[in-house]
Structure formats: C-alpha cells, structure tokens
MARLUMTI-36262 format. One record per residue (C-alpha): x negated, y, z. Coordinates in steps of 0.5 Angstrom, whole numbers. Last residue first. Example, Ala and Ser with C-alpha at 12.3 -4.5 7.8 and 13.67 -1.06 7.14 Angstrom:
2
  east north    up
   -27    -2    14
   -25    -9    16
END
This chain:
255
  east north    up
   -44    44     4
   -37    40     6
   -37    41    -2
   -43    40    -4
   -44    33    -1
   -38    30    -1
   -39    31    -9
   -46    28    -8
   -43    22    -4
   -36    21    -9
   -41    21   -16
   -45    15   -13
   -40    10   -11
   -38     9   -19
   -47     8   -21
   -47     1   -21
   -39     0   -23
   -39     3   -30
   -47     1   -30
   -46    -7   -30
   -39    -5   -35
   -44    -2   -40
   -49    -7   -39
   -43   -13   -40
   -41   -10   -47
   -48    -9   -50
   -50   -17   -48
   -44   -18   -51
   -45   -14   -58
   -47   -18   -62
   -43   -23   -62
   -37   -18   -64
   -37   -17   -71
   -32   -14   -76
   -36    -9   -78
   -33    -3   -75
   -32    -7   -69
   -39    -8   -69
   -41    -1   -70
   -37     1   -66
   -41    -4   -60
   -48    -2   -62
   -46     6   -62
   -43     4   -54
   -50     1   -53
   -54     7   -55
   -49    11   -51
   -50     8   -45
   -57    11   -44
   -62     5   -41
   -63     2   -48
   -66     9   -51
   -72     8   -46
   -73     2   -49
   -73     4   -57
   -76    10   -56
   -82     6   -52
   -83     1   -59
   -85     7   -63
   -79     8   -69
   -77     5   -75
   -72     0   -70
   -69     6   -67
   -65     4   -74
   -62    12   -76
   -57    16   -76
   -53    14   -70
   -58    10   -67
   -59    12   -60
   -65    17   -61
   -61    23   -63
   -55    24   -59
   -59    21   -53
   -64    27   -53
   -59    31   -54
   -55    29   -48
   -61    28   -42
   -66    34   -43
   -62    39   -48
   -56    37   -44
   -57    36   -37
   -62    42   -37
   -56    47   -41
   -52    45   -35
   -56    50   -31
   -52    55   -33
   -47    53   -28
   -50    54   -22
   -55    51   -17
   -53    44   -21
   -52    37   -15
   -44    37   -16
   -43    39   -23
   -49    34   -24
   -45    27   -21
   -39    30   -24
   -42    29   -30
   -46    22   -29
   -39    19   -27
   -36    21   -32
   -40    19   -38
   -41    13   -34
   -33    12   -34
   -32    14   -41
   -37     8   -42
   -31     4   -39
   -25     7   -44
   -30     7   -50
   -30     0   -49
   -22    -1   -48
   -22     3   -55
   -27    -1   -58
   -22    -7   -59
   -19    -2   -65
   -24    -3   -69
   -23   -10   -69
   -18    -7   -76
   -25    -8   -81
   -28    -4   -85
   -28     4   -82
   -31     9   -87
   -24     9   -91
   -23    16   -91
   -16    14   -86
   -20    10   -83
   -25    15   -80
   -20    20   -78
   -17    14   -75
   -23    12   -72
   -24    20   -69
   -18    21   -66
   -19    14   -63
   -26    17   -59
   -23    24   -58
   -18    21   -54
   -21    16   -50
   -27    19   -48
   -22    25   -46
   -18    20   -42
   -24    18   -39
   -26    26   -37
   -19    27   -33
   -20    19   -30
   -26    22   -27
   -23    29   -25
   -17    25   -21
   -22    19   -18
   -26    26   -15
   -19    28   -13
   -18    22    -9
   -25    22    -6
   -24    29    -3
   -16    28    -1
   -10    30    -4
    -5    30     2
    -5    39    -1
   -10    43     1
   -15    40    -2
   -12    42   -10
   -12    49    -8
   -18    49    -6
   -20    44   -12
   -17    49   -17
   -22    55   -14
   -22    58   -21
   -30    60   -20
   -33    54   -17
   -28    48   -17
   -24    49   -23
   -31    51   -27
   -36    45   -25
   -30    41   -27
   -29    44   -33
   -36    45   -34
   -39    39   -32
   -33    33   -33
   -31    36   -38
   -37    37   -43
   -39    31   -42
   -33    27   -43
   -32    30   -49
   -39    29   -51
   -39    23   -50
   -33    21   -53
   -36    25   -60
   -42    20   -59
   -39    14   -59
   -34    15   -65
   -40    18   -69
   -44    12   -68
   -38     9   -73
   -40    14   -78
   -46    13   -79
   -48     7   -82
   -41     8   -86
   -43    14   -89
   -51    12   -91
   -48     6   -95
   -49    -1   -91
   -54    -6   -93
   -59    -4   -87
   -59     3   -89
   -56     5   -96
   -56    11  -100
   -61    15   -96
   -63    22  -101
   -55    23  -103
   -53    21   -96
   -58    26   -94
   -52    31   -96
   -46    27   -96
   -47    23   -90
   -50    29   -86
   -47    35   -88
   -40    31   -88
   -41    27   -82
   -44    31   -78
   -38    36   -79
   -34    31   -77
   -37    30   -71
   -35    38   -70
   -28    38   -72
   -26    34   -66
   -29    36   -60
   -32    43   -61
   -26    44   -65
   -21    41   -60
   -23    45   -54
   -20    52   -55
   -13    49   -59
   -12    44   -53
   -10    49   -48
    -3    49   -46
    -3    41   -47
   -10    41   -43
    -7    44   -37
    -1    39   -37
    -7    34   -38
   -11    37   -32
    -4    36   -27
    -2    30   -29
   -10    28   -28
    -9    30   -21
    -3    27   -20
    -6    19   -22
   -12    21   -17
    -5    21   -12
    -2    15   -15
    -8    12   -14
    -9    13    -7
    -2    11    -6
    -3     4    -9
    -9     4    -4
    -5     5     2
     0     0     0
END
C-alpha cells in the first residue's frame, strides 16, 4: 500500500510537468526533434554523396537508427538539468511541490520519470519519421521503445545527479561539452568505432548510448543476438546508478 502510494505521488509529479509540456512544446520540440533531422539530411545527404555504404549499409540507414538514440539522450539530458535545475533554483517548483504530502524522493522519482517520457517521446517520433522515409528495414524497430525507456532512466539519472552537484546553471556547459558531445561523436553513429585506436572503443563501452546505438541499429535491422549483451548492460547500469540521483539531490536540498 505504501508503495502504490508512492508512486501514485511521483506519477502526480510527472502530470504536472506533462500539463506544463502540452502548454510549451513548441520551445522545445525544435532543438529535439528538428535537430536530428538536420543531422541526417546535412550529413547522409552531404557525406553520404562521398560515403556510400559503411558495413554494407547506404550511409543514410547506417546513421539513421544512431539518431534515435541520440535525440533521447539529448531529451532526457536537457530535461532533467535545465528543466530540473530551473524549476528547483529559479521557478522554485520544487518548493511548492514539497509542501504538499510529496516527499523529496517521490518528487525526484516524478523528475526521472519526466525525462524518461522524454526519451521515449522524441525517440518514436524520431522512428516514425525514419520509417516514413524508408530508412528503417524492419518492424523489430519497435522493440526499442521499451529499450529507450530504460536507458532513458540512465540518462535521467546521470542529469538529475549534475542538476544536484553543478554551483550553477552555467556549469551544465561541462556536463555536455565533457561527458554528452564526447559520446555523441564516439558512439558510433557515424561511423564504425572500429577504425579508430582501441582506447576509444573501450571508453566508449562504458557510455550507454554507444550500447543504445548497437540495440537501434539491430532492431533497425531485424537483428536481436547481437545486441544481448547490450541490452543486459543497460539494465545493469539502470539500477547500478538508481540510489545515486536521490542521495545528491538529498544533499543539495537539505544543503
């Protein structure tokens, strides 16, 4: 009972940022959505006249699946530091939110569960897009829906964990520059890690969106074997780092 209420709390946070989101979704949706698009036509059509194929794959079906990964990332990413950062600093949301029977942890569950929707949002508007151009193969696509819910946890998770610890809010620009571009260009999106030094290939395997590019790219496919071992890291690391984002937010607002 005590849990079902719990979640029925977070789940009130989350209503509250979606009725927000239905009043605002015309400030975000360009950086979101239009901007992976943007990718693809600049760089399937433009390097795509110089790169053909890439593992047997035309340029723009190679990088197209990456693209539904990255675009959660991003979503996720920028929702759960500014717009977490903002509604607890300046807007003082999370004030008026705490004042109420929501406690510290369920509101935290509600900002998680904000930037998964996200992830999940922006990565299916994304594959329908895709599709609609004919650069998805197969239907399995859809199985990573489910996928971009959990790695939308870890992109969540690692957010709220910087909105918590960053001085202030121009400080994100490290969390981007240093952890989120880094992985954008090295995760495999554009091109096989495999023709670079071995060191970027390992560090790239500890970021979750190099093994979110691998699971879209074999659904995209119609693959699933090789992407198990994908799948189970990000399920590892989902609930490795879930306790984490509740202790530093604890911390900076008892601080």
């Amino acid at each position: 009972m005590r849990e079902r209420l719990k979640i029925k709390k977070s789940f009130r946070v989350w209503q509250r940022h979606f009725k927000v989101y239905t009043k605002l979704y015309k400030s975000s949706i360009v950086f979101n959505f239009v901007e992976p698009i943007l990718y693809l036509v600049a760089l399937g059509f433009g390097l795509g006249a110089f790169v053909k194929e890439v593992n047997g794959v035309p340029y723009m079906e190679f990088i197209a699946p990456g693209l539904i990964a990255s675009s959660s990332m991003f979503a996720t990413a920028s929702e759960c530091t500014y717009g977490t950062y903002i509604r607890m600093t300046y807007q003082k949301t999370f004030d008026a939110i705490l004042s109420t029977p929501v406690n510290l942890d369920d509101l935290v569950a509600g900002e998680m569960l904000w930037g998964t929707t996200k992830s999940i949002f922006y990565g299916t508007a994304i594959t329908i897009v895709l599709s609609i151009f004919g650069l998805i193969d197969s239907p399995m696509i859809i199985l990573a829906i489910p996928v971009l819910f959990v790695s939308g946890i870890i992109f969540a998770e690692t957010a709220v964990i910087a909105a918590a610890v960053v001085p202030g809010i121009d400080s994100f620009s490290y969390f981007f520059t240093l952890l989120l571009t880094p992985s954008f260009l090295f995760s495999g999106i554009f091109f096989p890690l495999d023709t670079l030094p071995p060191i970027v290939t390992t560090i790239a395997f500890f970021t979750p969106l190099y093994h979110l590019v691998n699971i879209c790219r074999s659904f995209a496919s119609g693959s699933l074997e090789a992407v198990v071992w994908d799948i189970v890291w990000i399920f590892a690391v989902a609930a490795l780092l879930l306790p984490y984002p509740f202790r530093f937010m604890r911390k900076r607002i008892i601080k």
